[in-house]
N, C-alpha and C positions, 0 to 999 in steps of 0.2 A: 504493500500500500504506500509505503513512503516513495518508496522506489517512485512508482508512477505519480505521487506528487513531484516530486523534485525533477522530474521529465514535464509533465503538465505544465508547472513553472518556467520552463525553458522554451518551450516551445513558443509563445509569443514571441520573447527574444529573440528567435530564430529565426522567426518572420521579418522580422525590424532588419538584424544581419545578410538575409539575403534582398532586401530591397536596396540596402544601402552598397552591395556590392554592383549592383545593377550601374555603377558608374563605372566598370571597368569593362561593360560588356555596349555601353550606350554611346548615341553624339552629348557634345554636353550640356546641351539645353534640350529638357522635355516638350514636346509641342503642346499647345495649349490644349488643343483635344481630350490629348492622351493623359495630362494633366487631370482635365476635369474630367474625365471617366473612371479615375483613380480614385479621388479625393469624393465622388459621388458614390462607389463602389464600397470604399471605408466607412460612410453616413448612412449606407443601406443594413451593413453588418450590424454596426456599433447600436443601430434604433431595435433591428431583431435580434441581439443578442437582450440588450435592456430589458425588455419585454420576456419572451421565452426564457430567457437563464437568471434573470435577477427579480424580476418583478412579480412574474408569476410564483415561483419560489417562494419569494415574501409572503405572497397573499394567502398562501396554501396553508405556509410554515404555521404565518397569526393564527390561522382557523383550529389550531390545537391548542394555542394557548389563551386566549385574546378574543372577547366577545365582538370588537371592532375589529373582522379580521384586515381594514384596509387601512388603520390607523399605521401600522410599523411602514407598509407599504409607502403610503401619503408622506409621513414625516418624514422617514428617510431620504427620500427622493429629495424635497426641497431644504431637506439640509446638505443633500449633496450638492445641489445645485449652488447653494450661497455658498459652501464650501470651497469652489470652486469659483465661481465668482471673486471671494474674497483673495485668493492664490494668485487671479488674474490679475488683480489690482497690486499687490504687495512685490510681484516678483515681477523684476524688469525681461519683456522677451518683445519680440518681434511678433505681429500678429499676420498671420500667413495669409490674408485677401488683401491687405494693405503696403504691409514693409518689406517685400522683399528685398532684397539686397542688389540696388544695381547701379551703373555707372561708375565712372574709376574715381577712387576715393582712398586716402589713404591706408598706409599700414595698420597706422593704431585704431583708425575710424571700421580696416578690414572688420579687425579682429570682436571690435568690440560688435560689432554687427553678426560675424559671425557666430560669437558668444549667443547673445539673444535668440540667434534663430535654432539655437541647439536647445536653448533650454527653452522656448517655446514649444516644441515636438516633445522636450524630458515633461513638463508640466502637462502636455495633453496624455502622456502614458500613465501617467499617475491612476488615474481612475481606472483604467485597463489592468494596471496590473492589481489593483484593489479587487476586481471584478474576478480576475482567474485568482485570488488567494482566498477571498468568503466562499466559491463554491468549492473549491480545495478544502475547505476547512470544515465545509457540511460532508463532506464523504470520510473526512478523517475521522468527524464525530459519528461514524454511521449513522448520520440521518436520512431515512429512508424518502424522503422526497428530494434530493440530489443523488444521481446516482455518479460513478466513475465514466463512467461513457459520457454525460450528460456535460460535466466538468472536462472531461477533452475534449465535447465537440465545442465550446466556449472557449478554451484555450484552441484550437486550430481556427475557430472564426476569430479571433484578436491577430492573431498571426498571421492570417491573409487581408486582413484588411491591413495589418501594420507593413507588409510588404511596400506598397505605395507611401506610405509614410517614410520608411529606411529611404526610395530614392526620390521623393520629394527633397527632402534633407539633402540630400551628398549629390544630388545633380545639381542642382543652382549655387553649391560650394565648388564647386569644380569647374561652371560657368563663369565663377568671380577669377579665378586662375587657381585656385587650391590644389595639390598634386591629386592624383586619383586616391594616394594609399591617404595622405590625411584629411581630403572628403570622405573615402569609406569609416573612415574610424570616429569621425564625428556622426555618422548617419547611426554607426553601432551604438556609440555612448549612447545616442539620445533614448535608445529601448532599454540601457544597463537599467533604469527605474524599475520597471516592472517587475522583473523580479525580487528586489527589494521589497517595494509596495507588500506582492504578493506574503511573504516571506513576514513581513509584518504583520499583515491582515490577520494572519493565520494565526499569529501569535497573541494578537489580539483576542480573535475570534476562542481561544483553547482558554482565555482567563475569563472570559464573560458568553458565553454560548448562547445564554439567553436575548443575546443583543444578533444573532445570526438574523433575524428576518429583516431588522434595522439596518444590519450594514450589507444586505442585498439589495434592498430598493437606496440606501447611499451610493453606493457604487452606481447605482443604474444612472440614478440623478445627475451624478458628476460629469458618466458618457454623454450623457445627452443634451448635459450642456457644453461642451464639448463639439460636437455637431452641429447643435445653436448657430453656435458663437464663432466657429472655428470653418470647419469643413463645407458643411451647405453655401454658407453665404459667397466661400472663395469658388464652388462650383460651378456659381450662379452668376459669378460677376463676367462681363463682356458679350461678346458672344458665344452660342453652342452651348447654350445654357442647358437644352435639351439634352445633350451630351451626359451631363451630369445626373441629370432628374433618371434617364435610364441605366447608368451603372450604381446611382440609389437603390433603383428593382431590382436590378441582380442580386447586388451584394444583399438586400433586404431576403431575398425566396434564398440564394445560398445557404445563408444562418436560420434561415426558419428549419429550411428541410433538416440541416445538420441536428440543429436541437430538438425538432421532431422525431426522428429518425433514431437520433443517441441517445435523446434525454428517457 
């Protein structure tokens, strides 16, 4: 059982690692298309994971303890959300439909540019990797409405939605003149979160268990502000908007079928 936690756990990261390699295999500007099919494909997962692997879970979880079984659900959620919220305010990052990084600009101005856009991508995994450590944490606890299948098809949907994430990150580092090996290695740090996150969660989750249905709809919250705030709107911006709004449906029926199908 550990075993397959401590794999569960990596495998997002894995996702993140090979999108960010995707700069040794590409040109070095993504076309905008391809962009917004990616970024609309990650909004599609990250909404039907929320739902199917967090949300639902919660609502289930309450109905055994909890006369309001929608109460842990509700609260969680919009404490994730301000939680999140608050992170985006406190912590300096570049925000991915506005700041990109472009035009020639200094060294120190690269860097610091650089910096933000990393920890922009580290602060949107945060919740991701929250999300695959509470449902790690319900199968550790044998709680029979998370099962082990159910928990890795939730960590294989983060992981392919974070694949676009890894070379969103490490292609427009590599557009700025960044060498390939340290855009890939910046595209990788930005997933090293998630396993932490996760790692944490768990740890959390093993001292208070009774908080598991709360910090499933937290985590949900957080994705989906995340999505909000982050992914949709840059989907959406210019043209081939449409682009976007259809690798939403994929990536959306993807993670349904997976969590249907494993959960």
């Amino acid at each position: 059982m550990y075993l397959n936690t401590f794999l569960g756990l990596l495998i997002p990261f894995a996702g993140t690692t090979l999108g960010a390699a995707m700069v040794f295999l590409m040109k070095k500007n993504l076309s905008e298309k391809t962009e917004k099919v990616l970024l609309g494909f990650a909004s599609g997962v990250m909404i039907a994971a929320s739902v199917w692997s967090l949300l639902i879970p919660s609502i289930d979880m309450a109905a055994e303890k909890y006369r309001f079984t929608w109460v842990p659900a509700a609260v969680g959620f919009m404490v994730g959300i301000f939680f999140l919220l608050l992170l985006d305010n406190i912590i300096p990052h570049l925000h991915l439909n506005t700041d990109k990084p472009e035009g020639v600009i200094s060294k120190s101005e690269k860097l610091k540019k650089t910096t933000m856009l990393v920890l922009a991508v580290t602060l949107h995994n945060i919740p991701e990797g929250m999300a695959v450590g509470v449902v790690f944490a319900g199968v550790l606890t044998s709680n029979t409405l998370i099962t082990t299948a159910g928990a890795f098809s939730l960590s294989i949907g983060i992981a392919i939605q974070n694949f676009p994430e890894g070379a969103i990150i490490s292609m427009p580092l590599r557009s700025e003149g960044m060498s390939k090996s340290k855009s890939f290695l910046y595209g990788t740090l930005s997933g090293i979160v998630e396993p932490i996150a996760a790692v944490l969660t768990i740890l959390l989750t093993s001292v208070i268990e009774s908080a598991l249905p709360y910090l499933l709809s937290f985590a949900a919250g957080a994705m989906i502000y995340v999505v909000i705030e982050e992914l949709i709107p840059e989907a959406q911006t210019g043209e081939h908007s449409n682009i976007g709004t259809i690798g939403a449906a994929f990536g959306f029926v993807i993670m349904m079928i997976l969590d249907v199908a494993l959960g």
